[in-house]
DSSP file (Angstrom, degrees, kcal/mol; ACC not computed):
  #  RESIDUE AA STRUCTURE BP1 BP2  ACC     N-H-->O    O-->H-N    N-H-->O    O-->H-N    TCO  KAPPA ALPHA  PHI   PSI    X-CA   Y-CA   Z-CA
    1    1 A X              0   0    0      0, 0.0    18,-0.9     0, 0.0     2,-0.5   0.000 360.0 360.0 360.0 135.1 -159.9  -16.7   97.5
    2    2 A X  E     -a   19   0A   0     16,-0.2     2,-0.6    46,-0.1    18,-0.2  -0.976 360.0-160.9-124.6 140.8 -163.4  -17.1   98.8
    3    3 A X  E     -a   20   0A   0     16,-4.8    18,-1.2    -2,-0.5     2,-0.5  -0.897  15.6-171.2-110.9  89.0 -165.9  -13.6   98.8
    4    4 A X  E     +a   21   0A   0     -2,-0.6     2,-0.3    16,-0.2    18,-0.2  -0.600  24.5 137.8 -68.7 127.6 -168.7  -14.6  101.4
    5    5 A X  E     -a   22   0A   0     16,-1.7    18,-2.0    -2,-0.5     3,-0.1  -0.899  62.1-101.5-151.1-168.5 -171.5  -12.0  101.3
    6    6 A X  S    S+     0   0    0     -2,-0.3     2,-0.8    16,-0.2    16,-0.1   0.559 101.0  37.9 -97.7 -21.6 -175.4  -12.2  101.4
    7    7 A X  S    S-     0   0    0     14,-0.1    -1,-0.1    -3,-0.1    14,-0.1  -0.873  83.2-114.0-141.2 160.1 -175.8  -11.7   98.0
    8    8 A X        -     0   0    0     -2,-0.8     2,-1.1     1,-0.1    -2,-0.1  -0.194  38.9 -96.8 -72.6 153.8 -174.2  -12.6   94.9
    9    9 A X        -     0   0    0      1,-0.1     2,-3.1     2,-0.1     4,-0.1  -0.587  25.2-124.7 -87.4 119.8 -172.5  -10.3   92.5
   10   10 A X  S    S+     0   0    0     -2,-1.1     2,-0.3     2,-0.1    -1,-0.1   0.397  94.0  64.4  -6.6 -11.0 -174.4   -9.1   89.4
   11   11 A X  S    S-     0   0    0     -2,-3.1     2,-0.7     0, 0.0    -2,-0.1  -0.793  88.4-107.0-128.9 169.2 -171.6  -10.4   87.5
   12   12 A X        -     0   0    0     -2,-0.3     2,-0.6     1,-0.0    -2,-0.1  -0.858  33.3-129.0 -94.8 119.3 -169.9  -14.0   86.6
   13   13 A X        -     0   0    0     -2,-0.7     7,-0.1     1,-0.1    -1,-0.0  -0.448  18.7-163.8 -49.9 109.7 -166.7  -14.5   88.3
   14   14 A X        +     0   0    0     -2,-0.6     2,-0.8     1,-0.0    -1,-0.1   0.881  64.3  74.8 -50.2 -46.4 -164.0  -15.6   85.6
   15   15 A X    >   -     0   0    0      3,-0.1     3,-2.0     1,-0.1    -1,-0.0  -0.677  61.9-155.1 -96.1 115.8 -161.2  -17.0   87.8
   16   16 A X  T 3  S+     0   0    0     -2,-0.8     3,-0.1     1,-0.2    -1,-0.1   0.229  93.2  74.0 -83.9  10.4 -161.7  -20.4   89.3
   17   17 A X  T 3  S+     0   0    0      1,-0.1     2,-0.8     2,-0.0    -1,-0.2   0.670  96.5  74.6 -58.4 -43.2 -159.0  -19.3   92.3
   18   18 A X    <   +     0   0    0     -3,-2.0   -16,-0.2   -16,-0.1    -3,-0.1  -0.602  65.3 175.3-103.1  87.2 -162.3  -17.2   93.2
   19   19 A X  E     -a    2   0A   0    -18,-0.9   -16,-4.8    -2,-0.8     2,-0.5  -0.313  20.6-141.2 -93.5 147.9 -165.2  -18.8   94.7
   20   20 A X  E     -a    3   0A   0    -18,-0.2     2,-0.4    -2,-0.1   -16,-0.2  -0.901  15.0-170.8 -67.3  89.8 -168.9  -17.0   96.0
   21   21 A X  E     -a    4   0A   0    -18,-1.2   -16,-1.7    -2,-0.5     2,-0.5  -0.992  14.3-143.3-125.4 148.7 -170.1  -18.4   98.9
   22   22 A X  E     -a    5   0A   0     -2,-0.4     2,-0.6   -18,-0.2   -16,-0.2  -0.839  11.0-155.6-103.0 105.2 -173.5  -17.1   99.7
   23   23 A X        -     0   0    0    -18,-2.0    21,-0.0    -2,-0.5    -2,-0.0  -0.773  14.1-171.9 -86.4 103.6 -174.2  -16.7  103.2
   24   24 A X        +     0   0    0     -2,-0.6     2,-0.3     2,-0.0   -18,-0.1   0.136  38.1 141.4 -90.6  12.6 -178.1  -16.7  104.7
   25   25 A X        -     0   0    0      1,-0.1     3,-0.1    15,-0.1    -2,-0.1  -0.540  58.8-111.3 -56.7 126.7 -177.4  -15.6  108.3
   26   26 A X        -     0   0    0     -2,-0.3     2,-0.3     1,-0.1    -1,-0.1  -0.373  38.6 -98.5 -36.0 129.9 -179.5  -13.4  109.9
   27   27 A X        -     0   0    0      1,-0.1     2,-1.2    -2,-0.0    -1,-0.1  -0.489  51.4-110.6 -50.4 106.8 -178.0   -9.7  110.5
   28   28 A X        -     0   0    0      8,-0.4    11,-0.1    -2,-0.3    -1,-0.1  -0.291  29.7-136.3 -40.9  87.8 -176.7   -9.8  114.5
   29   29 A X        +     0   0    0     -2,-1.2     2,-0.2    10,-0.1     3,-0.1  -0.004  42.0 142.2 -19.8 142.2 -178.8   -7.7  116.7
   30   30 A X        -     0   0    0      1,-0.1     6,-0.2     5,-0.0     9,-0.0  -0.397  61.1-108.0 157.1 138.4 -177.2   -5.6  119.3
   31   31 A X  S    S+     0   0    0     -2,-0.2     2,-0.3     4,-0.1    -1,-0.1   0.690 103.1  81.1 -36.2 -61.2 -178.2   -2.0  120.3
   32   32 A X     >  -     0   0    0      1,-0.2     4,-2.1    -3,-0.1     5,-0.2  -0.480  68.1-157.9 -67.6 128.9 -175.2   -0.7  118.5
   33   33 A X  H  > S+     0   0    0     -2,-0.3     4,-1.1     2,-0.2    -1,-0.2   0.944  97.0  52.6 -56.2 -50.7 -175.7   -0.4  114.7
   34   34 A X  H  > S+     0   0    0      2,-0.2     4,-2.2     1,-0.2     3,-0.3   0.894 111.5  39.4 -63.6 -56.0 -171.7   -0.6  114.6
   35   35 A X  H  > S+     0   0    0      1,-0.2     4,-3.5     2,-0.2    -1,-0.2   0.858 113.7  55.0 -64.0 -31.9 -171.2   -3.7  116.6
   36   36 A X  H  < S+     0   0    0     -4,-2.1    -8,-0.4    -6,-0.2    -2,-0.2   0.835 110.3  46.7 -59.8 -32.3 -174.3   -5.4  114.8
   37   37 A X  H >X S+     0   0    0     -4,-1.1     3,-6.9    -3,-0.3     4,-2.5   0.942 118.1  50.4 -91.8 -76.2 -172.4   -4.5  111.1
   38   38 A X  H >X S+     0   0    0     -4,-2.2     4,-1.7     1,-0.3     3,-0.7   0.713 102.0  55.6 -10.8 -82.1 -169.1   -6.1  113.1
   39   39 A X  H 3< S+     0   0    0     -4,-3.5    -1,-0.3     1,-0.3    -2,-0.2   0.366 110.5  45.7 -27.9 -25.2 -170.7   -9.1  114.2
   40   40 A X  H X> S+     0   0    0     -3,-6.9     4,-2.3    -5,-0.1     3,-1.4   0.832 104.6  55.0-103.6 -23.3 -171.6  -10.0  110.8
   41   41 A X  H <X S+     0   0    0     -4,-2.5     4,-5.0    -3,-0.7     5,-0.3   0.913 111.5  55.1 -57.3 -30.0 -168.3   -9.3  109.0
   42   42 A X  H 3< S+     0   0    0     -4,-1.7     4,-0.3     1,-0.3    -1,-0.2   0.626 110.1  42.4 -73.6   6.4 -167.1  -11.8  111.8
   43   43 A X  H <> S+     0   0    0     -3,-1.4     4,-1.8    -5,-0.2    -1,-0.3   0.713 109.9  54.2-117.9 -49.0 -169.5  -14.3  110.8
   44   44 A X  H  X S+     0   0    0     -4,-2.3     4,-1.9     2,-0.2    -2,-0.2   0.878 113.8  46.9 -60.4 -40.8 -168.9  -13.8  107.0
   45   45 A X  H  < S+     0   0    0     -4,-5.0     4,-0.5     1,-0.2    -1,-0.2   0.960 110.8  50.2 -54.1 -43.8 -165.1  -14.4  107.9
   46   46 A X  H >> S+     0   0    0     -5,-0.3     4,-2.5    -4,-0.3     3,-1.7   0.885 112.0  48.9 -65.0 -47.5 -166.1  -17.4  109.9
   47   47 A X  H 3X S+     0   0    0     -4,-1.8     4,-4.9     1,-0.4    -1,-0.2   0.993 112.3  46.7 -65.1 -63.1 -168.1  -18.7  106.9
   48   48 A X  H 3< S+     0   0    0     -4,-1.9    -1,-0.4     2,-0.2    -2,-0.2   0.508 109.0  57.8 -42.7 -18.2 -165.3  -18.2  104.5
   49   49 A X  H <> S+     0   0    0     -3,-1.7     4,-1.0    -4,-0.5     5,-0.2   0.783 114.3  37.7-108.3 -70.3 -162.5  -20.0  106.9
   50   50 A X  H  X S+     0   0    0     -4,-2.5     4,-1.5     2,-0.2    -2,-0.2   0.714 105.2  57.8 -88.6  -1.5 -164.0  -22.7  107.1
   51   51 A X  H  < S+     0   0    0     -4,-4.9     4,-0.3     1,-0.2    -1,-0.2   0.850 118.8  42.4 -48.8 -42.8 -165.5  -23.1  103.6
   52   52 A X  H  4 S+     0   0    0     -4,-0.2     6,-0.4     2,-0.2     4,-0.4   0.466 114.2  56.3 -81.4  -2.5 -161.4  -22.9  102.5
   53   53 A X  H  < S+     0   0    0     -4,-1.0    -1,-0.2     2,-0.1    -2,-0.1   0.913 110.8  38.6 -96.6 -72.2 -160.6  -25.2  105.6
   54   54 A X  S  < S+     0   0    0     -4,-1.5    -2,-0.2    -5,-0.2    -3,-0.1   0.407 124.9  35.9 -84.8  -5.0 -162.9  -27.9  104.5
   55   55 A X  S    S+     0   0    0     -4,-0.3     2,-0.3     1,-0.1    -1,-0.2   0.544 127.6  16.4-113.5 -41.0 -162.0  -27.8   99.7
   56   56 A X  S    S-     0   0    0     -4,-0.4     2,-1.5    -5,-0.1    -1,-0.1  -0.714  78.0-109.0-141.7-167.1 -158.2  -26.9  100.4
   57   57 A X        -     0   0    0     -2,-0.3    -4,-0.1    -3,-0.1    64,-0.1  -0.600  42.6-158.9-111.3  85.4 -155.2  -26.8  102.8
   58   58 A X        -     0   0    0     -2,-1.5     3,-0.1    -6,-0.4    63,-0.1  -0.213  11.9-166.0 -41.5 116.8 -154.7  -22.6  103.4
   59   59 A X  S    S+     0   0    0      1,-0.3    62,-2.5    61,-0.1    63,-0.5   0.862  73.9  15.4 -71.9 -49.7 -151.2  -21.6  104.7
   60   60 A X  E     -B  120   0B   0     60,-0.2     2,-0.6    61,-0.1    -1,-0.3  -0.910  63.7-143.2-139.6 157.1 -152.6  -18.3  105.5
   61   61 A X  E     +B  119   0B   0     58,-3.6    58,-1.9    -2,-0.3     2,-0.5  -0.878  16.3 173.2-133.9 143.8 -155.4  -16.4  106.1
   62   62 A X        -     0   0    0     -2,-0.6     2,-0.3    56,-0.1    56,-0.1  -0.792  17.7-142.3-147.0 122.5 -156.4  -12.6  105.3
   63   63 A X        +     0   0    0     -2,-0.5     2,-0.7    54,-0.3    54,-0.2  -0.303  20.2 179.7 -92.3 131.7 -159.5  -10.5  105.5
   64   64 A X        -     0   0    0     -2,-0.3     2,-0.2    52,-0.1    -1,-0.1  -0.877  21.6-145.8-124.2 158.8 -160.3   -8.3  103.4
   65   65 A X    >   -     0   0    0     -2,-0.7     3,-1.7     1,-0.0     0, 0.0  -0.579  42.0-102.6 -95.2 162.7 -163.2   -5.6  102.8
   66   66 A X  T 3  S+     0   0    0      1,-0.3    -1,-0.0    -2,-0.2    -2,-0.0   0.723 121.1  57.7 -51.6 -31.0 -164.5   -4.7   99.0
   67   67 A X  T 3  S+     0   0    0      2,-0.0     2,-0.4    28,-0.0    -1,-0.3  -0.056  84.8 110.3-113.6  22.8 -162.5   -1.4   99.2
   68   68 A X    <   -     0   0    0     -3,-1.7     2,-0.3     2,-0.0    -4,-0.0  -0.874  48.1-163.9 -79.4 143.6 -159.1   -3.1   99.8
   69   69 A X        -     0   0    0     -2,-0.4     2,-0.3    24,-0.2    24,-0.1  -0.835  14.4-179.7 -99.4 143.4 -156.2   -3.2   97.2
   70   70 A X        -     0   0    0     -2,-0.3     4,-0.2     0, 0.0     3,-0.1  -0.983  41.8 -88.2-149.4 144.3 -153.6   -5.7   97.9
   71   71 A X    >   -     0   0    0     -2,-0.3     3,-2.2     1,-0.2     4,-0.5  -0.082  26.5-136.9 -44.8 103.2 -150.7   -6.3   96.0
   72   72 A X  T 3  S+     0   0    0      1,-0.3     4,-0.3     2,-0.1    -1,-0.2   0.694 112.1  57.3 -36.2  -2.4 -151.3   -9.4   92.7
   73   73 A X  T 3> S+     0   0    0      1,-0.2     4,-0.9     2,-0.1    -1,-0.3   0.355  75.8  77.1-125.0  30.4 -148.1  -10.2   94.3
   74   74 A X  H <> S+     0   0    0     -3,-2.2     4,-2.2     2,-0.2     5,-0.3   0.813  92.1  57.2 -95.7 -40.1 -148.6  -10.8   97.9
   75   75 A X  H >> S+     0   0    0     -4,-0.5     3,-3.1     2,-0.2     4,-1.0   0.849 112.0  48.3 -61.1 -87.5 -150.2  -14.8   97.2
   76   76 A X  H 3> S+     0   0    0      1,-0.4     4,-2.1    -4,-0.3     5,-0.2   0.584 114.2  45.2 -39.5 -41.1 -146.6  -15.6   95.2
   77   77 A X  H 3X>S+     0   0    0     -4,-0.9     4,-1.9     1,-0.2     5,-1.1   0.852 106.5  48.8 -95.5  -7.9 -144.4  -14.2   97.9
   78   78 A X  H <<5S+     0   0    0     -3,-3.1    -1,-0.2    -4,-2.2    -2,-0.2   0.851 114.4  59.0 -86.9 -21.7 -145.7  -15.5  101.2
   79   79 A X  H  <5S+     0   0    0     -4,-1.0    -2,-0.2    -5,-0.3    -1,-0.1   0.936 115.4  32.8 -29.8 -59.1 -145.5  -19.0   98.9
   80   80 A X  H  <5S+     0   0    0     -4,-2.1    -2,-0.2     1,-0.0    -3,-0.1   0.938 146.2   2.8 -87.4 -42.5 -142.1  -18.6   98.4
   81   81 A X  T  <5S+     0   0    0     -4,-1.9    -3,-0.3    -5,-0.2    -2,-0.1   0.953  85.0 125.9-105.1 -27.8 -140.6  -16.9  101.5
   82   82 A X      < +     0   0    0     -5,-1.1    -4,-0.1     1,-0.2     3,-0.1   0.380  28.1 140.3 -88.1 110.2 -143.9  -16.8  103.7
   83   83 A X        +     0   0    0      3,-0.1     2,-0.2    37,-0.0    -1,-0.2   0.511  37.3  92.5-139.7 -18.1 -142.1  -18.8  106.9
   84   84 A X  S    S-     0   0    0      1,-0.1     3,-0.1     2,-0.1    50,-0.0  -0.459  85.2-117.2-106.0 175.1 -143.6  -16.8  110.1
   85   85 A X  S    S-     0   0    0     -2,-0.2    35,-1.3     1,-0.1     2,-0.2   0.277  92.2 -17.5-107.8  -7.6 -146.6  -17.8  111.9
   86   86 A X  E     -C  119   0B   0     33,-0.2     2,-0.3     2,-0.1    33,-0.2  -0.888  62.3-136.4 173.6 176.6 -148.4  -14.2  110.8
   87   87 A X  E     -C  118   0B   0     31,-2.1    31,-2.7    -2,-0.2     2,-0.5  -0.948   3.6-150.7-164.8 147.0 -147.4  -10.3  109.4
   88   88 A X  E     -C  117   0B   0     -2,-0.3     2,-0.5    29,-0.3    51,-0.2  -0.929  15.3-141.3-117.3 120.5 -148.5   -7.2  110.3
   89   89 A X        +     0   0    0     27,-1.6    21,-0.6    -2,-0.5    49,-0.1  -0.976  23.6 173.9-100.8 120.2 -148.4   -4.5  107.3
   90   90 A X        +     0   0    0     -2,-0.5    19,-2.0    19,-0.2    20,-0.6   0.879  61.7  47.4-106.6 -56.1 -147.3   -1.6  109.0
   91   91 A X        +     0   0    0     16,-0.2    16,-0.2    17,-0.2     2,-0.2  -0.781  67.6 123.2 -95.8 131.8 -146.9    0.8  105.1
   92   92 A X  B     -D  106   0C   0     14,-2.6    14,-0.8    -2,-0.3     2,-0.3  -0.806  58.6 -76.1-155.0-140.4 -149.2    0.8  102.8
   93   93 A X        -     0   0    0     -2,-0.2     2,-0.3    12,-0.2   -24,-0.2  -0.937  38.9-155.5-132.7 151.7 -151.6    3.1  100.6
   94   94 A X        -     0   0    0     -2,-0.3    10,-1.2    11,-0.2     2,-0.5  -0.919  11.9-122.2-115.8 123.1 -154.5    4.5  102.0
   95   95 A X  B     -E  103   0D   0     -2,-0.3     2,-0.8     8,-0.3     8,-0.3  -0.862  22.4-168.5  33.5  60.7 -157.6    5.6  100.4
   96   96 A X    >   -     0   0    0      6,-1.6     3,-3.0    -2,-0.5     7,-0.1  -0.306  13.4-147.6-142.2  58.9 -158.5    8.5  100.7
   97   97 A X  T 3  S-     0   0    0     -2,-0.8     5,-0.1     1,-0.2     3,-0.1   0.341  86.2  -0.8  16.8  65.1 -162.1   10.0   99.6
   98   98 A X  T 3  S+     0   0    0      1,-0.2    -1,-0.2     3,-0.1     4,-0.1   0.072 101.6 126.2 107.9 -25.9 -161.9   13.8   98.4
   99   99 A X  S <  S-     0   0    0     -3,-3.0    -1,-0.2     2,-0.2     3,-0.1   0.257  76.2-101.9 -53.4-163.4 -158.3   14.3   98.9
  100  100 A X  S    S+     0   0    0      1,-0.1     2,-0.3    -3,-0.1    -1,-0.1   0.736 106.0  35.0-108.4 -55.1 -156.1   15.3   96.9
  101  101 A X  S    S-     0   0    0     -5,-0.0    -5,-0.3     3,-0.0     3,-0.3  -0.815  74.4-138.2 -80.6 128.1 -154.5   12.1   96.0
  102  102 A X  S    S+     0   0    0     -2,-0.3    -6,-1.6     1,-0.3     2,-0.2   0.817  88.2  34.1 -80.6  -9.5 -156.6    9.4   95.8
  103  103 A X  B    S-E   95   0D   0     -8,-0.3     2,-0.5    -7,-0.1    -8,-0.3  -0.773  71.8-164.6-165.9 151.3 -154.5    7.6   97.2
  104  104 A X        -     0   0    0    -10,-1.2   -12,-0.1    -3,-0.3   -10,-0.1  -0.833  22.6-118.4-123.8 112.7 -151.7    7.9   99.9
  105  105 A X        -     0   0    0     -2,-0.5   -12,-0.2     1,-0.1   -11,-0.2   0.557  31.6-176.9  -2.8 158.4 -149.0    6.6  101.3
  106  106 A X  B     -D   92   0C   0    -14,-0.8   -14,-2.6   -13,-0.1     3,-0.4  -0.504  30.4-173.4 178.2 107.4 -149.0    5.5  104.9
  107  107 A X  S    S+     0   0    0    -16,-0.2   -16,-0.2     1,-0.2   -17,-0.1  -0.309  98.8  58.5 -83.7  53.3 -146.5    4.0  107.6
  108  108 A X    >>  +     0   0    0    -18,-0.4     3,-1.8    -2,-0.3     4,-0.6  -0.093  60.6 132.2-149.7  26.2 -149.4    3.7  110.0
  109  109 A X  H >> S+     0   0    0    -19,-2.0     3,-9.9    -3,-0.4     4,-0.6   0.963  71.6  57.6 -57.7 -74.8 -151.4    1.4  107.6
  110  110 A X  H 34 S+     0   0    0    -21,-0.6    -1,-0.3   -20,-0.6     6,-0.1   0.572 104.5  49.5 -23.0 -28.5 -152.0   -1.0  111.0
  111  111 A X  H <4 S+     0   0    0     -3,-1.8    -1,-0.3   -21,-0.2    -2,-0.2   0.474 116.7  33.3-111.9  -2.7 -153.4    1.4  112.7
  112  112 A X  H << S+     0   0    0     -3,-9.9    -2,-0.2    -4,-0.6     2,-0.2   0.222 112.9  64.2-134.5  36.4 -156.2    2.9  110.2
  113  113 A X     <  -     0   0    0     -4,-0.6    -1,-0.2     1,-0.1    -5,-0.0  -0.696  53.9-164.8-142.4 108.7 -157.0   -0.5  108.5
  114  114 A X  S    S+     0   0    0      1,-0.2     2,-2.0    -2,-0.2     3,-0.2   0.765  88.9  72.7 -69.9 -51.1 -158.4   -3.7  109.8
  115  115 A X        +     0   0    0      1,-0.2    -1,-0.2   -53,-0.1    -5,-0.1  -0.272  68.3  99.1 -75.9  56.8 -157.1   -5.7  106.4
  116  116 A X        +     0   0    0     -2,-2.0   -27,-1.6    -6,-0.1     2,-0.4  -0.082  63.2  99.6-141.1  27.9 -153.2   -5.5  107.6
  117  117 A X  E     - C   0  88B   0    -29,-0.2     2,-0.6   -54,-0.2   -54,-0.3  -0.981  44.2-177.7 -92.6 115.7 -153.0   -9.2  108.9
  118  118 A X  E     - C   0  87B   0    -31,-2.7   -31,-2.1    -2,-0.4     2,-0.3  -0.958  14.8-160.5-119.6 132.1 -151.9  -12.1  107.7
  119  119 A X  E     -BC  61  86B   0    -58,-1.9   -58,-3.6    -2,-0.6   -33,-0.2  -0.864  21.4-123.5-114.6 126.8 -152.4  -15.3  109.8
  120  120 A X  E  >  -B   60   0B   0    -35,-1.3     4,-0.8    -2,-0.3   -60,-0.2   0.193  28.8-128.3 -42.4 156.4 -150.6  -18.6  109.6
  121  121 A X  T  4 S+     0   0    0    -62,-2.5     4,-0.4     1,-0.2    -1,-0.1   0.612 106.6  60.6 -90.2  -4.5 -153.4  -21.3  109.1
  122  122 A X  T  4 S+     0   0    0    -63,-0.5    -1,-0.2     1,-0.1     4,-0.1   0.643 117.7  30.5-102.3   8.7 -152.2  -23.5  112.0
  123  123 A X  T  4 S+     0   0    0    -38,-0.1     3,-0.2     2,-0.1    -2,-0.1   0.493  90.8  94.4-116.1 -19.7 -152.9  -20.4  114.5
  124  124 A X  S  < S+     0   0    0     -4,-0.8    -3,-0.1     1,-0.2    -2,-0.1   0.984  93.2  47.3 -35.8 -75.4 -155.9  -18.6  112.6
  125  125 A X  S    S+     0   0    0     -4,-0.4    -1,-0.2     2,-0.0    -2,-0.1   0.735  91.3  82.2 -31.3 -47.6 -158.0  -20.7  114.9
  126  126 A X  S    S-     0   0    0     -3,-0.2     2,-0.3    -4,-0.1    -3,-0.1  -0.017  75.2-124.6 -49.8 146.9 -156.7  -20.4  118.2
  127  127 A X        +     0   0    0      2,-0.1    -1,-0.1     0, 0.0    -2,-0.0  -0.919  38.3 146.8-118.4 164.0 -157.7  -17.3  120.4
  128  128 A X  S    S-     0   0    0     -2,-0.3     2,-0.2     2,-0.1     3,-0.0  -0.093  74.7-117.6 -84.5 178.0 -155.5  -14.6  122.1
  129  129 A X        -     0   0    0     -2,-0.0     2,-0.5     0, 0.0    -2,-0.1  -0.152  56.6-167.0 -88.3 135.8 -154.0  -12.4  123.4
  130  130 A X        -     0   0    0     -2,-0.2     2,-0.3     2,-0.0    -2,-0.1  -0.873  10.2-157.7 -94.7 124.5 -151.4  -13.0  120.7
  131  131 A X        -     0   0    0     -2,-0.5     2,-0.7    -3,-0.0     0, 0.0  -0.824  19.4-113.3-118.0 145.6 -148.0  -11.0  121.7
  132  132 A X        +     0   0    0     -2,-0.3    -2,-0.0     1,-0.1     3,-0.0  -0.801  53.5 140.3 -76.4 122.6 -145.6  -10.0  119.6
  133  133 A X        +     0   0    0     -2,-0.7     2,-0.2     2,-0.0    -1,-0.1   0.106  42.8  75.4-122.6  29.6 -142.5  -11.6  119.9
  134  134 A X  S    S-     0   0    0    -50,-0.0     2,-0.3     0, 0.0    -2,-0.0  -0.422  86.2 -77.7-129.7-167.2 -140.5  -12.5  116.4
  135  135 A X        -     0   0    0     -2,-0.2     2,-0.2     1,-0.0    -2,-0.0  -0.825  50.0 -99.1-107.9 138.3 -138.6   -9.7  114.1
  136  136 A X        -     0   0    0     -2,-0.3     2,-0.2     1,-0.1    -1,-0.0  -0.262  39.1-175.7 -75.0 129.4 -140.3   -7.5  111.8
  137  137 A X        -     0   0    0     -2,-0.2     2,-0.5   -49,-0.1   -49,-0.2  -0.559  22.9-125.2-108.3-176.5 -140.6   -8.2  108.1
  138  138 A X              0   0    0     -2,-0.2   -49,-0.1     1,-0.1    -1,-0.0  -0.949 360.0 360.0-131.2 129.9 -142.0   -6.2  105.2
  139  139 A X              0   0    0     -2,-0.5    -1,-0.1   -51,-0.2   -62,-0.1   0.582 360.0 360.0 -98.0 360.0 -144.7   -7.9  102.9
């Protein structure tokens, strides 16, 4: 796993699966505050892609934010069965500030979380529009 951010974390990382890479980009400009915050996560991905591109050979690649959970068991199984060119997590748990739950189920994951991709490494690169065409699994 590589965590690009602008600064390092206050703490030592333990697990040598998980490397730091320190990024020194300028913050994107643009009018919008929103797209500007955008524009850099897309830059921190970029950084991170190709940091893992260029120390090991990536099947797959998957972005996450600080405030995702993903399953300890997600690496093992797209290892063993992990065969399709990308996956869409359509259920998952949600997050959920002030509720009730802190957190809650959801078959709409895809549609209120950015971190519900995973992309083959030999297409990560390419650009779209990517159409769906295969059969739907569940990760």
């Amino acid at each position: 796993m590589v965590v690009a951010g602008h600064e390092a974390p206050d703490f030592k990382i333990a697990d040598a699966r998980v490397c730091f890479l320190s990024v020194d980009h300028d913050m994107p400009q643009h009018e919008d505050a929103v797209v500007s915050g955008r524009l850099d996560k897309l830059a921190k991905i970029a950084a991170a892609w190709n940091y893992a591109k260029s120390r090991w050979n990536p099947h797959y690649l998957m972005k996450l934010d600080a405030d995702d959970l993903i399953s300890s068991r997600l690496v093992q199984w797209l290892e063993n069965f992990g065969r399709e060119p990308g996956y869409l997590i359509e259920h998952g748990w949600v997050w959920r500030s002030g509720a009730r739950h802190v957190l809650q189920f959801t078959e709409y994951l895809d549609r209120v979380c950015a971190s519900c991709l995973i992309i083959g490494s030999d297409i990560a690169d390419q650009e779209g529009p990517f159409l769906y065409r295969g059969r739907r699994h569940a990760a």
